[in-house]
C-alpha positions, 0 to 999 in steps of 0.5 A: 877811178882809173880809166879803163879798170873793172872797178870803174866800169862796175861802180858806173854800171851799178849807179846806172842802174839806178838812176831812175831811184837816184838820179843825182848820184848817177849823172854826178858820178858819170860827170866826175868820169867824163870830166877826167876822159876829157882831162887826159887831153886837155886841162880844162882850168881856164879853158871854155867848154860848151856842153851841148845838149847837158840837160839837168847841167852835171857835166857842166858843173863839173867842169866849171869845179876844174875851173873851165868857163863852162855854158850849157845849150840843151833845146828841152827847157824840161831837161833843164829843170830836172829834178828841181836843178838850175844851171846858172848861165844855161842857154836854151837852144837847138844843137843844129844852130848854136848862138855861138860864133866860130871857133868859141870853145877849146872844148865841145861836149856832147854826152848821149845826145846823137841819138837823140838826133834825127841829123848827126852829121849836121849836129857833129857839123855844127860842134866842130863849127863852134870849136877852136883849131886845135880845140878838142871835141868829145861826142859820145852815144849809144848806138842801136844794136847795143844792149841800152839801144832801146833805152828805158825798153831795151833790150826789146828794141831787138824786137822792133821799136814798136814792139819794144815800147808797146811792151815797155808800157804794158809791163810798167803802165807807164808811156815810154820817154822814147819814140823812135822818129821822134826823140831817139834815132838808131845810129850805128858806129860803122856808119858814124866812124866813116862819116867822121874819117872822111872829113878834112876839119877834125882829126880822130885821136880816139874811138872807144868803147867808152865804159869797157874795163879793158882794150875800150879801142879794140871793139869798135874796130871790129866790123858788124862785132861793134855794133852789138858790143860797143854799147857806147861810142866815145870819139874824142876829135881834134879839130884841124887848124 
C-alpha cells in the first residue's frame, strides 16, 4: 500500500476496527505497513533489528520475512503468547534495561509501546543506547487527546480516565485492559518532540502522523491542533555518530 494514500489509511482503519474479532489479521497487516515505513530508510536485508515491546512477535516476523535478524523484547510473558503464538528467539525483558550492549541494532523498533510507559524519556534513552551510529530508530505512539487516547474506552477518556473506564465497564461488563498510572500514561506530542530535539545523540529525520492519508508532516507541527489530530505519533530518528 502506498505511504501516505486514502486507501492504505482506509484498509488500516477498517482492520482496526476489527481487531478484537481478528486479531491476526490486524497486526499482520499493520507489521507488513511498519516494515515497509521502516524500509523507505533502510533495507532491512542483513541488518539487526530489535523490536522492543512486540508483543504477540508480528513486526517481527516481518522483518525476519525481509531477511533482517530480527529479536523481540516485550516484559508481559502474556503478550508473548497471545493468541496461541510463539516467537522463536523472544527474549522477556523490560524496555528500560535492555540485556543488549551499545550500539547492537541498525534498527530499534518500537510500535505503540510509549504510552505504556510511565518514563518515555528513560525508555527512548535506552533505544537510542542500544542502536548503532547512524542506526535508525522508529518509535511510534498515540498520545492522549487523540481520538484512541483512551484506548478500548475512548473517546470517554475526554471525560476523565476514571470516568471513561468506569463507563467502558458498565457498557460492556467487561474489566478494562487499560488503567491509567498503571499500563497506559497520557503522553503528548508537543512535550515528546521537544524533549527528543533537545538532545545531541539523535538527529529527527521524520515526526509524522503515522496513519494520515495526505501531509502526515504538517499536523504535528501545528501546536495545541496536534495534540487532538495526530492521532498517532511516528519520529523516525537517526542516531549521531
Amino acid at each position: 500500500m502506498k505511504d501516505p494514500s486514502l486507501h492504505r489509511s482506509v484498509t488500516l482503519f477498517r482492520a482496526f476496527m476489527r481487531e478484537q474479532t481478528e486479531p491476526e489479521r490486524c497486526y499482520a497487516l499493520l507489521a507488513r505497513d511498519a516494515a515497509d515505513q521502516v524500509e523507505r530508510y533502510v533495507p532491512l536485508a542483513g541488518k539487526v533489528v530489535v523490536d522492543i515491546g512486540g508483543g504477540s512477535g508480528h513486526f517481527t516476523e516481518e522483518f525476519r520475512r525481509r531477511g533482517a535478524q530480527s529479536f523481540l523484547f516485550e516484559p508481559d510473558v502474556r503478550e508473548l503468547g497471545a493468541g496461541g503464538r510463539k516467537t522463536e528467539g523472544a527474549v522477556v525483558a523490560d524496555g528500560y534495561l535492555l540485556p543488549l550492549a551499545d550500539g547492537t541494532a541498525d534498527v530499534c523498533f518500537s510500535s505503540n509501546v510509549l504510552e505504556h510507559v510511565e518514563d518515555p524519556r528513560t525508555f527512548l534513552s535506552e533505544m537510542v543506547r542500544v542502536t548503532a551510529p547512524d542506526g535508525l530508530i522508529y518509535v511510534s505512539f498515540t498520545n492522549w487527546f487523540s481520538p484512541w487516547g483512551g484506548h478500548e474506552w475512548a473517546p470517554w477518556h475526554y471525560l476523565g480516565a476514571d470516568r471513561g473506564r468506569r463507563r467502558y465497564e458498565r457498557r460492556t461488563g467487561r474489566k478494562a485492559k487499560h488503567t491509567v498510572g498503571e499500563n497506559l500514561f497520557p503522553i503528548h506530542i508537543g512535550t515528546t518532540l521537544r524533549q527528543v530535539r533537545a538532545r545531541t545523540d539523535v538527529q529527527v529525520v521524520s515526526a509524522r502522523a503515522r496513519y494520515w492519508p495526505f501531509l502526515p508532516g504538517i499536523v504535528p507541527k501545528v501546536p495545541l491542533l496536534r495534540e487532538f489530530a495526530t492521532w498517532n505519533l511516528l519520529l523516525i530518528l537517526r542516531r549521531c555518530p
